[in-house]
Each structure stands twice: as C-alpha cells, then as structure tokens.
C-alpha positions in Angstrom: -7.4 -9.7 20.1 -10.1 -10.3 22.5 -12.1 -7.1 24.0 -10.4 -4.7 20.9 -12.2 -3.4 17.9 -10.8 -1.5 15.0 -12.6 -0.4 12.7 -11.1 1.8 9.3 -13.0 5.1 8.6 -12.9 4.0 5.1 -11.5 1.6 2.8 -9.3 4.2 1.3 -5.2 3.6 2.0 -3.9 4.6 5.3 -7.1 5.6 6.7 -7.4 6.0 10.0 -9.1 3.6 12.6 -11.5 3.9 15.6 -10.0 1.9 18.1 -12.2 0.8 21.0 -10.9 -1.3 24.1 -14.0 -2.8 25.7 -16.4 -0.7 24.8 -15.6 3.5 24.5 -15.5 5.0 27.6 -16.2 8.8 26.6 -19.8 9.7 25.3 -18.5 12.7 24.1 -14.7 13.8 23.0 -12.4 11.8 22.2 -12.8 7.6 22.5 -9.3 6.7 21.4 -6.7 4.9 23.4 -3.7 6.2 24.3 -0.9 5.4 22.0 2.6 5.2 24.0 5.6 3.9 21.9 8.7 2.9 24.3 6.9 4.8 27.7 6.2 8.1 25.7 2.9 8.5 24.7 2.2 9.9 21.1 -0.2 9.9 18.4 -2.0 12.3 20.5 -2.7 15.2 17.7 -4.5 14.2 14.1 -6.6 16.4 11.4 -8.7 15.0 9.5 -6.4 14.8 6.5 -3.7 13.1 8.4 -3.2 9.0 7.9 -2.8 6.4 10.0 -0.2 8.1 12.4 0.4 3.8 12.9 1.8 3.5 9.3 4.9 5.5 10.9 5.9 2.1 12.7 6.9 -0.5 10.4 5.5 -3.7 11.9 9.1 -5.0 11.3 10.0 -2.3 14.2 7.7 -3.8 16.6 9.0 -5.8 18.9 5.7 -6.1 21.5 2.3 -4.8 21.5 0.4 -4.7 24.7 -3.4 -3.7 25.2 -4.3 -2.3 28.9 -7.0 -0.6 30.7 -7.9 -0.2 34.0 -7.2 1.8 37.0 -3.5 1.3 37.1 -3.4 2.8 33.7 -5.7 5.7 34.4 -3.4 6.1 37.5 0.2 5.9 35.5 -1.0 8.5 32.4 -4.2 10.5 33.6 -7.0 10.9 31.8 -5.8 10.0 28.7 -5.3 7.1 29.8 -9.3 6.7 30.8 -10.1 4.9 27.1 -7.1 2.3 27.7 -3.4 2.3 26.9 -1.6 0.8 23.7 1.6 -0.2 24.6 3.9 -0.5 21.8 7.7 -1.2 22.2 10.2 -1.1 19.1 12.9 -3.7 18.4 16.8 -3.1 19.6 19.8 -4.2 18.3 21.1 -8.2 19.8 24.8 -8.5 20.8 26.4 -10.3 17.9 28.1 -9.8 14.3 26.2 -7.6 12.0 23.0 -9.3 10.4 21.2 -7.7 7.1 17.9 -9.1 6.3 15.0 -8.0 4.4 11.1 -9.0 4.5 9.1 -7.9 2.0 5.6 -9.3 0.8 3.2 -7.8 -2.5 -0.5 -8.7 -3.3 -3.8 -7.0 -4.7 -7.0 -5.9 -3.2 -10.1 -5.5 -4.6 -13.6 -4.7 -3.0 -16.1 -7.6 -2.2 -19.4 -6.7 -2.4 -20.6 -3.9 -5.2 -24.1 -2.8 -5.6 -27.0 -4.1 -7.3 -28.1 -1.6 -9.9 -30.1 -1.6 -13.5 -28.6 -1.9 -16.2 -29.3 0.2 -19.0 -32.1 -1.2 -20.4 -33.6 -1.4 -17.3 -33.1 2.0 -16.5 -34.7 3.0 -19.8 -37.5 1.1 -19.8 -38.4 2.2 -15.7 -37.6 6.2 -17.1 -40.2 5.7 -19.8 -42.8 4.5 -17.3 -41.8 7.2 -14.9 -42.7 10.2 -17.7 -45.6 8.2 -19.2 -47.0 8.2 -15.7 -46.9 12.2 -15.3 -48.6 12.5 -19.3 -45.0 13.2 -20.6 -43.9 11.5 -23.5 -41.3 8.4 -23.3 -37.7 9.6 -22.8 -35.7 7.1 -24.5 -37.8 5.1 -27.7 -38.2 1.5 -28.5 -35.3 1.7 -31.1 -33.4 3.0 -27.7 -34.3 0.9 -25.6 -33.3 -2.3 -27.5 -29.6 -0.8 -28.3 -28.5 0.3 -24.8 -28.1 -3.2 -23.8 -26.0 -3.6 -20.5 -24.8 -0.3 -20.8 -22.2 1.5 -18.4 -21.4 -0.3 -15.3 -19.9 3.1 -13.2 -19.0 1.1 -10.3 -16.6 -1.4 -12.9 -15.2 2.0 -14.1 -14.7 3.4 -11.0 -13.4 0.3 -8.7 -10.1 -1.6 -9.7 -8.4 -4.8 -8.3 -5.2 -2.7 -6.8 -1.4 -4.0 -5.9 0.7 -3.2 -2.7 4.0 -4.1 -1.7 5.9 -3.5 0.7 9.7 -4.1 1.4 12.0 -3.4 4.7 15.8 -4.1 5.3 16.7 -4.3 8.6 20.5 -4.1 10.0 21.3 -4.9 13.7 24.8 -6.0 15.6 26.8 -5.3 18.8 28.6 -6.1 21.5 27.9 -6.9 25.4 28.3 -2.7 26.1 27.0 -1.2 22.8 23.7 -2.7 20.5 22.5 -0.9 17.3 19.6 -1.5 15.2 19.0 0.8 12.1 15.9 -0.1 9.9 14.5 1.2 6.2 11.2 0.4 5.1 8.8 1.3 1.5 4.8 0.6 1.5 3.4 1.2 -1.8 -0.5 0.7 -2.1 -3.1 1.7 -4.9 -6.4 2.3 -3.6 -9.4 0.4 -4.9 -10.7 3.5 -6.4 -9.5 5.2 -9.7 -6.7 8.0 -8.6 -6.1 6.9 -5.2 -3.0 5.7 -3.8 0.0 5.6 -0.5 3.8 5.3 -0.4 5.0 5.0 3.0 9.3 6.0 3.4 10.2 4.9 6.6 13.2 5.0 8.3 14.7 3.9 12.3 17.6 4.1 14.2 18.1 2.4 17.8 21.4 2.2 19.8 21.8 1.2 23.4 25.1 1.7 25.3 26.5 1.0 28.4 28.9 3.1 30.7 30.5 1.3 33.6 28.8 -1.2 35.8 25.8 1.2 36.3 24.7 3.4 34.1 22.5 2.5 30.8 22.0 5.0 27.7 19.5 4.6 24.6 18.5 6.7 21.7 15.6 5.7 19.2 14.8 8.4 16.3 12.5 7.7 13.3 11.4 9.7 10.6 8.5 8.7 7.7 7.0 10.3 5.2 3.8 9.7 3.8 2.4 10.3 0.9 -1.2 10.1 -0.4 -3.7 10.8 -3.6 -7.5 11.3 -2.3 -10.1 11.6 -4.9 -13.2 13.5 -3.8 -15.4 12.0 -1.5 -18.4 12.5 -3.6 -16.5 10.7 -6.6 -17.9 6.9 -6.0 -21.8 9.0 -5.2 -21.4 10.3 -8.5 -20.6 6.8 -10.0 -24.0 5.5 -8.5 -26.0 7.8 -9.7 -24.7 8.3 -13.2 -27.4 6.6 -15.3 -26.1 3.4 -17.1 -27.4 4.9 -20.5 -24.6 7.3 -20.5 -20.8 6.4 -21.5 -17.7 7.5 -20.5 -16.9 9.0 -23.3 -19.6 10.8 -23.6 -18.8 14.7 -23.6 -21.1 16.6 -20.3 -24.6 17.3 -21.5 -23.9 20.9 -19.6 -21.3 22.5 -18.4 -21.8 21.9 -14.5 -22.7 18.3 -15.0 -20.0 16.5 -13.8 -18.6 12.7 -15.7 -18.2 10.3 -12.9 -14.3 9.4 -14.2 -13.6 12.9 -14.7 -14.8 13.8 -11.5 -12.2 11.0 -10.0 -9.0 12.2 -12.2 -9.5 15.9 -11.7 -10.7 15.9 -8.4 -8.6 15.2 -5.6 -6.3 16.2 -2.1 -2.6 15.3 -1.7 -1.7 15.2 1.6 2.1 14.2 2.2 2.8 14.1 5.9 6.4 13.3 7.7 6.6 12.5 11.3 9.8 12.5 13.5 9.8 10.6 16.5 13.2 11.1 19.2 13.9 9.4 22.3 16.6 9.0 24.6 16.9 7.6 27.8 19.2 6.6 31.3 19.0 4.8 33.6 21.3 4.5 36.4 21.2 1.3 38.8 23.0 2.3 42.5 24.1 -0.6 44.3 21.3 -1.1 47.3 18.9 -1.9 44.4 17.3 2.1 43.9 17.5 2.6 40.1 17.0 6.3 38.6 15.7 6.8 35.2 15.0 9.5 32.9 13.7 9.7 29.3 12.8 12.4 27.3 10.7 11.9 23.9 10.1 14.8 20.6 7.7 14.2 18.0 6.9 16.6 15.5 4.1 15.9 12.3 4.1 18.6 9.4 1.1 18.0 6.7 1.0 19.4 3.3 -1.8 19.0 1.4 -2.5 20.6 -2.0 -6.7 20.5 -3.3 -7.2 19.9 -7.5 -10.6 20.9 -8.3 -12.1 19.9 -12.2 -13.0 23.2 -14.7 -17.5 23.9 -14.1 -19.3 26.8 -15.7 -17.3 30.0 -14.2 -15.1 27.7 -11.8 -11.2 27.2 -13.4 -9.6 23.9 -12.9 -6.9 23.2 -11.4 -5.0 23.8 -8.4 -7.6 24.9 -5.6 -5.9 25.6 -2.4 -2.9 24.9 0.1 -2.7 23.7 3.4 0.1 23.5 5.7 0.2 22.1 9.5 2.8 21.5 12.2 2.3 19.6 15.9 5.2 19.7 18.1 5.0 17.9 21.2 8.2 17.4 23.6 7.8 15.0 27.1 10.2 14.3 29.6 9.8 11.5 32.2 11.5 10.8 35.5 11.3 7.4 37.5 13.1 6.3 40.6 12.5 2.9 41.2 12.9 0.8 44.5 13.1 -3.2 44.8 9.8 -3.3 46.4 8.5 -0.4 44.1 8.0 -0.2 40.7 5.5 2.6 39.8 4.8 6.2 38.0 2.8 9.0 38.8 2.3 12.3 37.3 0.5 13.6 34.3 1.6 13.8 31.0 0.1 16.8 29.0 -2.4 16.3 25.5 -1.7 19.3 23.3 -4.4 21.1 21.4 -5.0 23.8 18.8 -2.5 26.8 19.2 -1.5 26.0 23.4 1.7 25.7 24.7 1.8 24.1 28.3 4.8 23.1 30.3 5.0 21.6 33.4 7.8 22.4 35.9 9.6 19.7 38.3 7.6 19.4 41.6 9.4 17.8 44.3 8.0 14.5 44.5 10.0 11.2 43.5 8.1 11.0 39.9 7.8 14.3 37.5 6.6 14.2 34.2 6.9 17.4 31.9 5.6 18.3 28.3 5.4 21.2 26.0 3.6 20.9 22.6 3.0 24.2 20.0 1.1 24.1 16.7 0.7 26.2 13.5 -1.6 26.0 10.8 -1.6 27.9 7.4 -4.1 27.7 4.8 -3.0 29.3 1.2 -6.5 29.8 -1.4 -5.0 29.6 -5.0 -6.7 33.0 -5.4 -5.7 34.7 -2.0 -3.2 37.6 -2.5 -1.7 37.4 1.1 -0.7 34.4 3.2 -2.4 34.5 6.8 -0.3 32.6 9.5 -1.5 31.9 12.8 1.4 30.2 15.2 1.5 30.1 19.0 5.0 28.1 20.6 
C-alpha cells in the first residue's frame, strides 16, 4: 500500500512490526498507528514479549482495511491518532441459508541470504598465522589442518527450511432481522531457527439483530490464544562465532563454554498470550433522519511466559523464572448523527503501566469514556515469596 511501511522486528514467528504511515510523526515515544477494529481502538498496550497483537484477527475475519491520517483523524481519536489511524472492520453474517466453508493454505520458509564465513581449513590455517605472528607456536598442525576439511557449517545447524499452515472454517446465515457469523481458525508455524515455533487458536462470533423498524443491535466477541517457543537471542551470535573446527558433538571444552545447538534446545522463553476482544453496539434511527448510537468495546490480554536457562559452572538448568501480565482496557462510545452531520469528537483514553482513568459523560452531543487497569507478576524459580503489584 502506497505511503505504509512495515517492517518485522525480526524474522522470528509472530513478531511484531513497526508500522509507519508516511513517515513517523513522533521523534520520541511511541510512532505506531492507532489500531481501531469496528470504531474501538485497541492494540494500544504491548510488552516486549507479547506477539503480533494482529495475529488475533484472522485475515478471514477481515472484511475491510482502511489506512488514514490527517487532521480529521487526529480530530476524531486525539493524539493517538497523530501517527495515523488503521481502520479495520470484521466480516458479518449475509441473510441467507447457513454456508460452512473452510480456507486453509500450508508452505515452508527458509531464510535467503546466510553469511559468508571460513570453513574449517580456512579458519585453521588464518589461526596458525595469527599465533605464529605473536612468537607462539601453531595451534592446529599440518596433519590438522589437512583433516578438518569443510568442517561445521553452524549456520546449516542452526537455520532449517520450516512449514506453516494454517486452516479456518467459517459459518454464517440469517435472515432480513437477524445475521450471524461465527468463525474458528489454527496457524501453525516453525520458525527458521532450531526450537522456535507459533500456534495461533482463534476463535469469532458476530450477530446483528434488528428490533422494529428503528432500532439496530450487534455483538462481536473474539478470543485467541497464542502460543510461542523463543530461543535466546544470543543463540544464532553463538552459531557465528563457534569456530568451524569444532563439531556438534563435541562435549564443552569447559564448563561455561556454551555449544551453539545446546544453547538453542536449552535456552529459551514461552510466552502463551490470549486476548479477548467484546463489542456490542445500537443504534437507533428516529424518523426526521437523527440517528443515536452507542457502542461499548472490552479487551483484555493476559501473558504467560516461563524462561529455560541451560546447566553453566554453579548455574542449574532448567526452569529460570515466571512471568505473568494482564491489560484490561474497557471504552464506551456515543454518537448522535444528523443528515447533514456525520462526525465524532471526544478523546478516547491510552492506558499505561498500573493507571486507571475513567472519563465521566459531559454534556455535549459526543462522549467517549474508557477505563483500563494492569497487573504484572514476576515469579524467580528461586524466590520464596510471590510479589504482586495490581492497581484497577
């Protein structure tokens, strides 16, 4: 799309992704667009070991996307609204018998472009010159030299050509007065890097209903879990630095140096996040044209992560800590609309660490009200008490 860059934060599965809309507009803070899914914004609250808060929406959920910025935007949703406004709205149910179908797609992934590094006779033969050059004697001898041949390739041990699939069934129906859509979808996706993977559970829900000649209801709820393997970041470091003489099976030459594989098996985070996402809405059209809506949104992310550390000198293996982490945020949104006047005004609230700010009804035509809370625990594997910090 013309005037947007994303760019991952790495290649690992379900990373996250700097969006910018013509250029960033922050030189300090946050540069992210605002994220508003069916005219309540979200996405507004990450950590650093959430994923893509995106991978909640199936793309088969979508049924528009729309990119804006500008000073109507900034207007409609404040400040947060100053780095531009993605607009996404989700797919409803179509009048009609019951229809099941099901998309679903699989492939693999593997990186393009690896390093250029020596080989193991090469490394050998550069070592030797490096000692010789300081009056040392050789490191590795002729006889050496001459059997390492290629040697180890660490980046071929460490990098892999991985599969993902994903499958969604989709079930939607109605009648002129009531629509329902209901929706189920599974990602599965191995990273590119030894020990790292994603499965994505999603599930939706959408009905709309109408009550007389006037009045229009709709509820939307989602709920997806995530969850993840992260090897440590230092893991594919390790692997380029890890001479080529050495072999994987080769046992540590001491106990704090640390095997390039091993460091990816036994070191690693996994996060498994779920999201809920509820909306309901009215709107109620009076007969000179003046329509009056309302629509209130929940979301609420909990993360769970667990950190595996390998065995080093005095440092056990094995499970290193816990980590647990809740967002709540809750918005309500009320719109009168006339036939020569369509527009919002109002502020809608971005929550932080451990605040909890609520807005009351002002009387003016347009009123928009939030409320978020947070908590945050952190459990060390050798910690004899839990410490729990938690403002709502």
């Amino acid at each position: 799309m013309a005037g947007v860059q994303a760019t991952p934060y790495s290649g690992a599965p379900g990373a996250q992704v700097a969006v910018r809309i013509r250029g960033a507009a922050s030189l300090s803070g946050n540069a992210q667009p605002l994220y508003v899914v069916d005219e309540v914004p979200v996405f507004q609250h990450t950590m650093e070991l959430d994923s893509n808060p995106l991978l909640s929406i199936p793309t088969q959920d979508i049924e528009s996307v729309q990119v804006l910025k500008g000073a109507y935007e900034t207007a409609l949703y404040g400040s947060q609204a100053v780095n531009g406004v993605i607009r996404i709205t989700t797919r409803r149910g179509q009048a009609g018998k019951p229809r099941l179908s099901y998309e679903g797609y699989g492939g693999v992934q593997r990186t393009r472009y690896r390093y250029d590094l020596l080989n193991a006779q090469e490394f050998a033969t550069l070592a030797n010159e490096v000692t010789q050059r300081y009056g040392q004697p050789a490191r590795f001898s002729p006889a050496q030299v001459a059997a390492f041949g290629q040697g180890t390739d660490w980046q071929a041990e460490l990098l892999r050509t991985a599969a993902v699939q994903q499958h969604h069934l989709g079930l939607q129906g109605g009648t002129a007065r009531t629509r329902y859509y209901a929706g189920a979808d599974y990602l599965g996706q191995n990273g590119v890097l030894l020990n790292s993977r994603l499965q994505r559970y999603a599930l939706r829900a959408a009905i709309n209903q109408r009550v007389g000649q006037h009045l229009h209801l709709d509820a939307t709820a989602s709920l997806s879990q995530t969850n993840e393997r992260r090897p440590s970041p230092a893991t594919m470091q390790i692997g380029l630095l890890a001479p080529p003489t050495q072999s994987p099976t080769d046992p540590p030459g001491s106990p704090l140096e640390f095997a390039p594989i091993r460091v990816a098996q036994e070191n690693y985070q996994t996060p498994t996040q779920r999201r809920l996402l509820a909306q309901t809405g009215l709107r109620y059209e009076f007969s000179n044209g003046l329509t009056l809506g309302l629509r209130g949104g929940l979301e609420r992310a909990t993360l769970r992560s667990s950190s595996f550390r390998q065995a080093a000198g005095s440092y056990q293996g094995g499970l290193a800590n816990d980590l647990t982490a809740t967002h709540r945020r809750g918005c309500s949104h009320h719109r009168y609309v006339t036939p020569a006047v369509s527009a919002t005004s109002g502020t809608w609230w971005r929550p932080g660490w451990n605040t909890s700010i609520r807005r009351a009804p002002q009387p003016r035509k347009f009123v928009h009200m939030c409320s978020s809370s947070h908590s945050f625990r952190a459990i060390p594997a050798t910690a004899p008490a839990v410490r729990l910090l938690s403002i709502n």
